[in-house]
N, CA, C and O atoms as a Maestro MAE file, in Angstrom:
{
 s_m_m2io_version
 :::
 2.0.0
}

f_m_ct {
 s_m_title
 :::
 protein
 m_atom[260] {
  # First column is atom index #
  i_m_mmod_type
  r_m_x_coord
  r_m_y_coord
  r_m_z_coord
  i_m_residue_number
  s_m_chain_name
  s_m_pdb_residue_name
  s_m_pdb_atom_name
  i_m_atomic_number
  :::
  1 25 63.165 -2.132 -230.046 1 A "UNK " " N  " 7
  2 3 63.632 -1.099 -229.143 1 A "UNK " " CA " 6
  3 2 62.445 -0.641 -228.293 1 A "UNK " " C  " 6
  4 15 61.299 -0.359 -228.642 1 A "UNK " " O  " 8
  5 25 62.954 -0.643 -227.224 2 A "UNK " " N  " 7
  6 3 61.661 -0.113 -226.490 2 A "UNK " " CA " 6
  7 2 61.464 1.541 -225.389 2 A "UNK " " C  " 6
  8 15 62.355 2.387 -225.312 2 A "UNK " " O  " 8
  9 25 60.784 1.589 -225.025 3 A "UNK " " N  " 7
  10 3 60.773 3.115 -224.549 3 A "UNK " " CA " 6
  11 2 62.164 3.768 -223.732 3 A "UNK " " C  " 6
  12 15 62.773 4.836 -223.800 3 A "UNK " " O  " 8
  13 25 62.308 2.429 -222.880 4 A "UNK " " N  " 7
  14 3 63.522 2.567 -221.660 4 A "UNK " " CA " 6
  15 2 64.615 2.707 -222.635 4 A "UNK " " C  " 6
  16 15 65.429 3.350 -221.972 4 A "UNK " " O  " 8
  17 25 65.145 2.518 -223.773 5 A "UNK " " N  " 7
  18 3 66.017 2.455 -224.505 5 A "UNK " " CA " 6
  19 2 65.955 3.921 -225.027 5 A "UNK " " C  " 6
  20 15 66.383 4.886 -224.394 5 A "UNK " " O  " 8
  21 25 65.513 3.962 -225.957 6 A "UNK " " N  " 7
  22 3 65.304 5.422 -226.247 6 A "UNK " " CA " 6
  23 2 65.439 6.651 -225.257 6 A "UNK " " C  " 6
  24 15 66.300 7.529 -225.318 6 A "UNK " " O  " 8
  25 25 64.247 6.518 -224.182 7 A "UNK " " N  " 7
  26 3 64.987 7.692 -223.318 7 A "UNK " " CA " 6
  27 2 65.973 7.783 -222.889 7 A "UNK " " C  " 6
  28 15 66.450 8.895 -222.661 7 A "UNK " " O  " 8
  29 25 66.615 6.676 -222.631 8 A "UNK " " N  " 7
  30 3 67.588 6.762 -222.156 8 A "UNK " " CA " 6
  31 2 69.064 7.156 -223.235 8 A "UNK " " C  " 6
  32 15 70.193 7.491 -222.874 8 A "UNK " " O  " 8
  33 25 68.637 7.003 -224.328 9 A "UNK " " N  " 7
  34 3 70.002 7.332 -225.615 9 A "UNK " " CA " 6
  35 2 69.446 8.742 -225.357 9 A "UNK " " C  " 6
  36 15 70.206 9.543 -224.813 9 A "UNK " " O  " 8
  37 25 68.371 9.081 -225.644 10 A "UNK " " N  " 7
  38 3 67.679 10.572 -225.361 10 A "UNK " " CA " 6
  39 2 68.819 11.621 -224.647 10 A "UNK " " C  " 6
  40 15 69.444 12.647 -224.918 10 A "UNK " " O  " 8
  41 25 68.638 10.593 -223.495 11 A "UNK " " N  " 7
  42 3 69.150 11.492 -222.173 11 A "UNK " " CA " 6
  43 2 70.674 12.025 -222.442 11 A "UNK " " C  " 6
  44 15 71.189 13.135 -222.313 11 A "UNK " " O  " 8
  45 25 71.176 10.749 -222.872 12 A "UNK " " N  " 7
  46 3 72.752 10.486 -222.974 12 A "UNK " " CA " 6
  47 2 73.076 11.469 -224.136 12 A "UNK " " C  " 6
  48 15 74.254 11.628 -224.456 12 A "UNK " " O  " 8
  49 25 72.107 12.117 -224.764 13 A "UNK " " N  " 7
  50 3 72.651 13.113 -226.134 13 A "UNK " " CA " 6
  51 2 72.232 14.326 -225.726 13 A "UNK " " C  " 6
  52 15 72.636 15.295 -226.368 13 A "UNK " " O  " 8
  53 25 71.291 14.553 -224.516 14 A "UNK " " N  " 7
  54 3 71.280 15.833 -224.091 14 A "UNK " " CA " 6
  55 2 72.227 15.736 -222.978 14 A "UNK " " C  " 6
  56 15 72.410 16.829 -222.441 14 A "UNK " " O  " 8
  57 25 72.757 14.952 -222.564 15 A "UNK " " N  " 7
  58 3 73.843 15.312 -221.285 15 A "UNK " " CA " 6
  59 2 75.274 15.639 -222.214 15 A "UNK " " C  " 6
  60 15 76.288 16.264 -221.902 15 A "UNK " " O  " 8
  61 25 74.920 14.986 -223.395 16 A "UNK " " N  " 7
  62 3 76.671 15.524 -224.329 16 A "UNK " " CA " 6
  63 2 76.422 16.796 -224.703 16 A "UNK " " C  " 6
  64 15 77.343 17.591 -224.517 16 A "UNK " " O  " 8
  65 25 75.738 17.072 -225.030 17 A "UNK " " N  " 7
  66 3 75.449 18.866 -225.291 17 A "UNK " " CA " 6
  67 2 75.234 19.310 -224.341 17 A "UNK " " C  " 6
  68 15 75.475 20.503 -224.527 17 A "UNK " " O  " 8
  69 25 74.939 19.197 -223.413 18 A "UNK " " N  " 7
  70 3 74.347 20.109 -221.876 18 A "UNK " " CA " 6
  71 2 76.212 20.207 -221.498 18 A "UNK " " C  " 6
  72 15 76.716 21.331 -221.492 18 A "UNK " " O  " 8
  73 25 76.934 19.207 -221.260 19 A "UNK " " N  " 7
  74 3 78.490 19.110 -220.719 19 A "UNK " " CA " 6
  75 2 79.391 19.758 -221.795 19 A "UNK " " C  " 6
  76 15 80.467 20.168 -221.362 19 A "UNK " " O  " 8
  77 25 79.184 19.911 -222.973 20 A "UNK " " N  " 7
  78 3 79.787 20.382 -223.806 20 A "UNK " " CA " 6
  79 2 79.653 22.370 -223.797 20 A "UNK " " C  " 6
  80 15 80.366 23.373 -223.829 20 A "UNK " " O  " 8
  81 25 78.394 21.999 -223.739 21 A "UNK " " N  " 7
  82 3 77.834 24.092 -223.494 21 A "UNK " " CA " 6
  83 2 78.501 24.357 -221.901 21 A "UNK " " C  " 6
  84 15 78.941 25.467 -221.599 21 A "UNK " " O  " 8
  85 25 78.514 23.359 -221.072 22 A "UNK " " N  " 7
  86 3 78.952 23.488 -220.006 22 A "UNK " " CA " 6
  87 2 80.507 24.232 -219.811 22 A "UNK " " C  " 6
  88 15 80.711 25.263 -219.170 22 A "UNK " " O  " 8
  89 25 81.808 23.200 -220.742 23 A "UNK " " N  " 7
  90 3 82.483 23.513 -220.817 23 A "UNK " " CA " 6
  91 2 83.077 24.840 -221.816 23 A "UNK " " C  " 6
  92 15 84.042 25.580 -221.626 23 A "UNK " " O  " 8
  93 25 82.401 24.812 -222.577 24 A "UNK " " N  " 7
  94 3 82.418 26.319 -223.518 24 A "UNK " " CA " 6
  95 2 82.224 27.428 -223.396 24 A "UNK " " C  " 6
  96 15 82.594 28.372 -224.094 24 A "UNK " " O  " 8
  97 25 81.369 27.381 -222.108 25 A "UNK " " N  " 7
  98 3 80.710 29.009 -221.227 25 A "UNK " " CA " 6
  99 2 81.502 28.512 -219.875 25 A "UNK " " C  " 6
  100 15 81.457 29.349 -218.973 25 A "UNK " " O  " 8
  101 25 82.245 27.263 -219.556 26 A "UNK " " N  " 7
  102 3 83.021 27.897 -218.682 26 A "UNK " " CA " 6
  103 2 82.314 27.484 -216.863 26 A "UNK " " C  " 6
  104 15 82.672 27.695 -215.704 26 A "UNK " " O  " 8
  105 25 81.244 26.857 -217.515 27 A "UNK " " N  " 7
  106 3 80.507 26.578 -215.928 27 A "UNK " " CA " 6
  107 2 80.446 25.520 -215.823 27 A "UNK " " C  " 6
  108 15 79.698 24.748 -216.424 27 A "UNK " " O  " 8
  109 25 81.427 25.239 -214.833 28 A "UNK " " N  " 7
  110 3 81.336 23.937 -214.576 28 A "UNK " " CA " 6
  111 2 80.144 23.245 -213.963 28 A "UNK " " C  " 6
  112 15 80.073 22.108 -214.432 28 A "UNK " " O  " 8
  113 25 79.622 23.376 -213.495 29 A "UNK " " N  " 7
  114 3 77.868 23.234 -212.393 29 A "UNK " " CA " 6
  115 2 76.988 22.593 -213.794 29 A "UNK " " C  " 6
  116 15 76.383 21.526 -213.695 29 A "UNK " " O  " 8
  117 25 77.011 23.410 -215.118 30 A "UNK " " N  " 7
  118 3 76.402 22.528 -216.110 30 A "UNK " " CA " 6
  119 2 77.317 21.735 -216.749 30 A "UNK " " C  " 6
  120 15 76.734 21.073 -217.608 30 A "UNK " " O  " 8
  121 25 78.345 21.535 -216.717 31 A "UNK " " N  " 7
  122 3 79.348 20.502 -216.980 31 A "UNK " " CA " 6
  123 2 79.080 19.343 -216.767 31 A "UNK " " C  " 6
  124 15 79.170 18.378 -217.527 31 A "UNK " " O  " 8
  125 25 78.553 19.434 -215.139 32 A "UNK " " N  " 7
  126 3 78.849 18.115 -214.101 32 A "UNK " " CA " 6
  127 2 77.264 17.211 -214.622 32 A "UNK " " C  " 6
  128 15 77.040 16.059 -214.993 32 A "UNK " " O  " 8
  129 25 76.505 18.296 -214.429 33 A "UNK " " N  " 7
  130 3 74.831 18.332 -214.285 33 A "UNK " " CA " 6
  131 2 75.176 17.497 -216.350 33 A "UNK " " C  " 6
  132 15 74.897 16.298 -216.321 33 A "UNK " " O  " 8
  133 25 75.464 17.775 -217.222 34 A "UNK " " N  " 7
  134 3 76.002 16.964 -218.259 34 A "UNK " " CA " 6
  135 2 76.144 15.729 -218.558 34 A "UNK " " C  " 6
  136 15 75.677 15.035 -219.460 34 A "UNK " " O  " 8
  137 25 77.178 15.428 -217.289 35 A "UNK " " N  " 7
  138 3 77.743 14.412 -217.257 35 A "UNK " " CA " 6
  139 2 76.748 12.939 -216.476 35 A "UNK " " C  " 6
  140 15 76.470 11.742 -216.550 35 A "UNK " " O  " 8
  141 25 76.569 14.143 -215.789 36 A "UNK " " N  " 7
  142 3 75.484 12.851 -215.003 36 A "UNK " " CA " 6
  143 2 74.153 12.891 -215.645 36 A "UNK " " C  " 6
  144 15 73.319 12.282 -214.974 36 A "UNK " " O  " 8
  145 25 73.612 13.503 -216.913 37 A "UNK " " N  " 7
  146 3 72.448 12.930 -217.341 37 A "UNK " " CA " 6
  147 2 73.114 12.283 -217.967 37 A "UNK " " C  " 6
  148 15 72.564 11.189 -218.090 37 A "UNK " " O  " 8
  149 25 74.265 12.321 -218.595 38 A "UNK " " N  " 7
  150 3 74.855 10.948 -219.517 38 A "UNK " " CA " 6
  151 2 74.532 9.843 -218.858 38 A "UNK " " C  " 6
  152 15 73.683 9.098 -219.346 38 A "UNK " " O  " 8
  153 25 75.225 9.494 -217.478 39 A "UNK " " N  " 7
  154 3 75.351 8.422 -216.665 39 A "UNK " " CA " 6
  155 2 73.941 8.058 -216.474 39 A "UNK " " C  " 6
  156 15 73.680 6.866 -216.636 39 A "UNK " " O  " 8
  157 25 72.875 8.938 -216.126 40 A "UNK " " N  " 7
  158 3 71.438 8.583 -215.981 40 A "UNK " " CA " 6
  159 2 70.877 7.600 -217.294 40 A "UNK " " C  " 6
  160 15 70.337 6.496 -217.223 40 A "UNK " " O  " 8
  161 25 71.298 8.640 -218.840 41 A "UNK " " N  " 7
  162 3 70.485 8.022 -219.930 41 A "UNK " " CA " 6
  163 2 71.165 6.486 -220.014 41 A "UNK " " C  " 6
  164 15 70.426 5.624 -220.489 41 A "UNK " " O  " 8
  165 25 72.532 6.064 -219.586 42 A "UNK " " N  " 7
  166 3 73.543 5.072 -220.025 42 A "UNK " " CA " 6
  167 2 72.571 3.993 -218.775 42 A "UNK " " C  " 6
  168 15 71.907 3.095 -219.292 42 A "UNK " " O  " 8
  169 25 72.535 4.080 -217.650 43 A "UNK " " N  " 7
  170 3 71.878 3.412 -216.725 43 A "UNK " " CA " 6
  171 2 70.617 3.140 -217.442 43 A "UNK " " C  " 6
  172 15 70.721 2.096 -218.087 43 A "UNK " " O  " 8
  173 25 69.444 3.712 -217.564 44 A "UNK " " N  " 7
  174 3 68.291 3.808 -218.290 44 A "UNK " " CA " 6
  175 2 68.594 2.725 -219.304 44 A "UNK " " C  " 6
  176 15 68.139 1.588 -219.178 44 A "UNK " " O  " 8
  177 25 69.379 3.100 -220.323 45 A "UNK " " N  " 7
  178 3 69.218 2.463 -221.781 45 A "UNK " " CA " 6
  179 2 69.220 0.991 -221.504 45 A "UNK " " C  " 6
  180 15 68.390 0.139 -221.822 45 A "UNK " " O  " 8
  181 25 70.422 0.878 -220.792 46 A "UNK " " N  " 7
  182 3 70.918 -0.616 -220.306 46 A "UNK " " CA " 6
  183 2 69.632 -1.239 -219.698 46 A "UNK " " C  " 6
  184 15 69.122 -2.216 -220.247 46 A "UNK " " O  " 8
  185 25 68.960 -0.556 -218.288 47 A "UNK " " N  " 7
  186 3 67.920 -1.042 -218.193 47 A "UNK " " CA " 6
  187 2 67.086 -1.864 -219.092 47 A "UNK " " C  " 6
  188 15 66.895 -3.071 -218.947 47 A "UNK " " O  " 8
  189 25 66.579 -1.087 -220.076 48 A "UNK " " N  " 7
  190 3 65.551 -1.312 -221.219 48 A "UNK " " CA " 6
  191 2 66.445 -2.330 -221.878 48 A "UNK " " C  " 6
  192 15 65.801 -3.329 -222.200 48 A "UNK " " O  " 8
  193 25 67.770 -2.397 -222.191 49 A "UNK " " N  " 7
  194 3 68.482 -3.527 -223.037 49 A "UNK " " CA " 6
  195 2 68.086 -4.660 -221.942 49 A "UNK " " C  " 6
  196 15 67.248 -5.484 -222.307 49 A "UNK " " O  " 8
  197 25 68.517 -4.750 -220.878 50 A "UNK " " N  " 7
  198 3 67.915 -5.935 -220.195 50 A "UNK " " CA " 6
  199 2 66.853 -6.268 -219.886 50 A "UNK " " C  " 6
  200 15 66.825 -7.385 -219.369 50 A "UNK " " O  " 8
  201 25 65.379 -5.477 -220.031 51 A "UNK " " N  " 7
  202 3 63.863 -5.944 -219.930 51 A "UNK " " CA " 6
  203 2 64.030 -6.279 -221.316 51 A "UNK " " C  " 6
  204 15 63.428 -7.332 -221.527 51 A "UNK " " O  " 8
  205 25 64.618 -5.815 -222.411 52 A "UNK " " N  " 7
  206 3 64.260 -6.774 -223.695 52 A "UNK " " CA " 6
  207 2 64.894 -8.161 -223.756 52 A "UNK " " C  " 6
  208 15 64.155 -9.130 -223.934 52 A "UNK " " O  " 8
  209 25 65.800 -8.274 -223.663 53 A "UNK " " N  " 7
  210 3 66.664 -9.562 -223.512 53 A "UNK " " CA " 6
  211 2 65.686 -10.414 -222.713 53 A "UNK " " C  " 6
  212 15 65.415 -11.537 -223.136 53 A "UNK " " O  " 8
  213 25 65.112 -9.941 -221.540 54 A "UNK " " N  " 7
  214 3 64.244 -11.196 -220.483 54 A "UNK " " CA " 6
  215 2 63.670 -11.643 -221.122 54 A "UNK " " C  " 6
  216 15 63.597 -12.864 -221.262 54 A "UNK " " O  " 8
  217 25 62.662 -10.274 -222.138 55 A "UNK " " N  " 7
  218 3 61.333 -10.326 -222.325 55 A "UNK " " CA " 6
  219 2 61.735 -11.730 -223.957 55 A "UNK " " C  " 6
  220 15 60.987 -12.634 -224.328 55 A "UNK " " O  " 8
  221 25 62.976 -11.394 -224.468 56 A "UNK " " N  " 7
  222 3 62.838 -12.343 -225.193 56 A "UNK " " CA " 6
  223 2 63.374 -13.973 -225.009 56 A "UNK " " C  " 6
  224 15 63.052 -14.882 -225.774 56 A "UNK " " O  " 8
  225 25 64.102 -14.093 -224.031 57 A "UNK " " N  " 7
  226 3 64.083 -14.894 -223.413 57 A "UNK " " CA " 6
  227 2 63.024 -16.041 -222.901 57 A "UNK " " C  " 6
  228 15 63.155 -17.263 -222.843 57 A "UNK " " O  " 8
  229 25 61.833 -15.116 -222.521 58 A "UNK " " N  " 7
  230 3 60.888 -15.479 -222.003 58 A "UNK " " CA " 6
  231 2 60.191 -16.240 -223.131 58 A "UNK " " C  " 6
  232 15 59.922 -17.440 -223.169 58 A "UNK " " O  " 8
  233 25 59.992 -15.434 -223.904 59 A "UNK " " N  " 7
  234 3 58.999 -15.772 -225.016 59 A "UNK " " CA " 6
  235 2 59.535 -16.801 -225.814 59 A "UNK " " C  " 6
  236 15 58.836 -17.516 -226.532 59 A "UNK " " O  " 8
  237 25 61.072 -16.921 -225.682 60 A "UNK " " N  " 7
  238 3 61.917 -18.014 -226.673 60 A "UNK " " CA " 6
  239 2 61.263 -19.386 -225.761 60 A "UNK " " C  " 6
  240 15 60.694 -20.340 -226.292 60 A "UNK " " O  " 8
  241 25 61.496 -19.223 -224.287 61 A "UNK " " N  " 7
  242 3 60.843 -20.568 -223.394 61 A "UNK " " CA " 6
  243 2 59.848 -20.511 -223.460 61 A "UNK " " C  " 6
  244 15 59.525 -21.122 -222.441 61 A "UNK " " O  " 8
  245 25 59.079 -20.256 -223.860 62 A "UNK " " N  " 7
  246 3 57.232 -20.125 -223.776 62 A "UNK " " CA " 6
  247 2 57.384 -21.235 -225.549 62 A "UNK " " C  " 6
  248 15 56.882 -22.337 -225.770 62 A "UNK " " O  " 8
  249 25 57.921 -20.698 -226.131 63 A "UNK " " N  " 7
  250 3 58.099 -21.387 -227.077 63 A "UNK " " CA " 6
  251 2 58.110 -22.661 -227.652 63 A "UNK " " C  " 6
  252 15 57.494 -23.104 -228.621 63 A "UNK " " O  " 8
  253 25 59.107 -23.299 -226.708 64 A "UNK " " N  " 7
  254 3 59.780 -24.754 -226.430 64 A "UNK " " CA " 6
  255 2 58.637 -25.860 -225.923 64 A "UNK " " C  " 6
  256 15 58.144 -25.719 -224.804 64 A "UNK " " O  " 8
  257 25 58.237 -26.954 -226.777 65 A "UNK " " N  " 7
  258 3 57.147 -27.701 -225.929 65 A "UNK " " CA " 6
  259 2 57.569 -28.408 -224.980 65 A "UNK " " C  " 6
  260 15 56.775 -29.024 -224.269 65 A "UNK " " O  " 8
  :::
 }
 m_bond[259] {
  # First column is bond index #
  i_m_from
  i_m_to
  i_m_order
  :::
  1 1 2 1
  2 2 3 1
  3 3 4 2
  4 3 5 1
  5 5 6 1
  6 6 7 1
  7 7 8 2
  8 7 9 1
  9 9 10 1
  10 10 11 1
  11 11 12 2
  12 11 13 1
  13 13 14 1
  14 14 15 1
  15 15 16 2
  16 15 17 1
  17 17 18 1
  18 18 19 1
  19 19 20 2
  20 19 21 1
  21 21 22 1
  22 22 23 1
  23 23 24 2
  24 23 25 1
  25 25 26 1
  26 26 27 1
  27 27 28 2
  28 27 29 1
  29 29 30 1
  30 30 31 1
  31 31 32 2
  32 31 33 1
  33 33 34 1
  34 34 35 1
  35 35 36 2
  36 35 37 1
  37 37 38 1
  38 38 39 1
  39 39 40 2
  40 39 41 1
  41 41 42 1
  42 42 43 1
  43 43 44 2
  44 43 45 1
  45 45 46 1
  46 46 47 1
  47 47 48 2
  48 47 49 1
  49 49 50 1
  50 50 51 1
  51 51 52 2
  52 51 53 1
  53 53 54 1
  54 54 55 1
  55 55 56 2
  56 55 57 1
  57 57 58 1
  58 58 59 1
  59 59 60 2
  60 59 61 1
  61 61 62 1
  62 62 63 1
  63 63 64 2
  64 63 65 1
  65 65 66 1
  66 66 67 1
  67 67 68 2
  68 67 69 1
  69 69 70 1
  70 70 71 1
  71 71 72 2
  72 71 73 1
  73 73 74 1
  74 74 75 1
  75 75 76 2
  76 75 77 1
  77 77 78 1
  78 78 79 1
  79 79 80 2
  80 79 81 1
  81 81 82 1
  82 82 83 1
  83 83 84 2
  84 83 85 1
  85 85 86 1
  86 86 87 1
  87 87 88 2
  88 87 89 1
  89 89 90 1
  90 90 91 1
  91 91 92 2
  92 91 93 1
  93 93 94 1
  94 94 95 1
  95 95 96 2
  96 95 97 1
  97 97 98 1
  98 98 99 1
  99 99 100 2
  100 99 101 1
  101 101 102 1
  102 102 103 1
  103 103 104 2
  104 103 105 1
  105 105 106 1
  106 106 107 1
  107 107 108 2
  108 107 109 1
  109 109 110 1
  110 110 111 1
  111 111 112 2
  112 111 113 1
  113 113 114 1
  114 114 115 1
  115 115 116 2
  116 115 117 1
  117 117 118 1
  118 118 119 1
  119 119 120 2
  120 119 121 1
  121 121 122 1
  122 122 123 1
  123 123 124 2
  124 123 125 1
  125 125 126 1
  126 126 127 1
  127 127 128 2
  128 127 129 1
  129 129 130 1
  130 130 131 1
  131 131 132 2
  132 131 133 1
  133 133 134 1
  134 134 135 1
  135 135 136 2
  136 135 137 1
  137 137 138 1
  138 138 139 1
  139 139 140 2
  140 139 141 1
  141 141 142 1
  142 142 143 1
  143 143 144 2
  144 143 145 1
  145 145 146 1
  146 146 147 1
  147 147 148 2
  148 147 149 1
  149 149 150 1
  150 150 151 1
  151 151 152 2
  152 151 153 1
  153 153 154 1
  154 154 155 1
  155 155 156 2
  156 155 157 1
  157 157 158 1
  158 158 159 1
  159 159 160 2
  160 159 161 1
  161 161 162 1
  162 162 163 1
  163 163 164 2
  164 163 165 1
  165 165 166 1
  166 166 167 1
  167 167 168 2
  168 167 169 1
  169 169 170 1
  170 170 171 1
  171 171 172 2
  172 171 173 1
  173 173 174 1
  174 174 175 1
  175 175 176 2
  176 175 177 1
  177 177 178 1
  178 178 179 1
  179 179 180 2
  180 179 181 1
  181 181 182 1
  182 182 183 1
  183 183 184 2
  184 183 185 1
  185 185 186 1
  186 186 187 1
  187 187 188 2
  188 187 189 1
  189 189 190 1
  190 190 191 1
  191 191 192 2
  192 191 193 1
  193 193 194 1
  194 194 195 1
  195 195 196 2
  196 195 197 1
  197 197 198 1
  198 198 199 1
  199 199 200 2
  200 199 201 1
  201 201 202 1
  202 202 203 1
  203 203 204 2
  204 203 205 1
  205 205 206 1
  206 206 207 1
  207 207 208 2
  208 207 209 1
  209 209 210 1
  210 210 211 1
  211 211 212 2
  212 211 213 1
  213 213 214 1
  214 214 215 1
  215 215 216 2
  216 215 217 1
  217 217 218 1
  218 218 219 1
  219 219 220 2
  220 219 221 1
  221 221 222 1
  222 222 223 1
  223 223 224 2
  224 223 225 1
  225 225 226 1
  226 226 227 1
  227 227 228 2
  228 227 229 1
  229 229 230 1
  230 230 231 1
  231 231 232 2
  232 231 233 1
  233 233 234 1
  234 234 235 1
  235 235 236 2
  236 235 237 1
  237 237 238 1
  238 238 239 1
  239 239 240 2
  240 239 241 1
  241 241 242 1
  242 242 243 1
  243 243 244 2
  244 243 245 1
  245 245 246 1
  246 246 247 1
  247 247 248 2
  248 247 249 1
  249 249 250 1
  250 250 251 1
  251 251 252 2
  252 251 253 1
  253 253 254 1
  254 254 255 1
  255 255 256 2
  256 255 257 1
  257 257 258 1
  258 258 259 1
  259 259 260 2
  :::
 }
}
């Protein structure tokens, strides 16, 4: 697992509590602001899932004589 992964699950568990307090007090403005660090950490994570996949990719062909 690498950094891009993590922040990005990071993000995605403070945007479920940030949208959740959002909707419980009623304001929508931190609702939205919620929702889209979800979408930020979900973008992010994926990122980092695909620099690992290259990165092992890479190293599987580096491999091969």
């Amino acid at each position: 697992m690498n950094q891009d992964q993590l922040k990005g699950r990071g993000k995605e568990v403070k945007g479920n509590i940030k949208e959740a307090a959002g909707k419980a007090l009623g304001n929508e403005r931190m609702t939205t602001e919620g929702q889209a660090e979800q979408v930020e950490g979900k973008v992010q994570k994926t990122y980092g899932d695909v620099k690992q996949d290259v990165g092992q990719a890479i190293d599987k062909a580096d491999r091969k004589p």
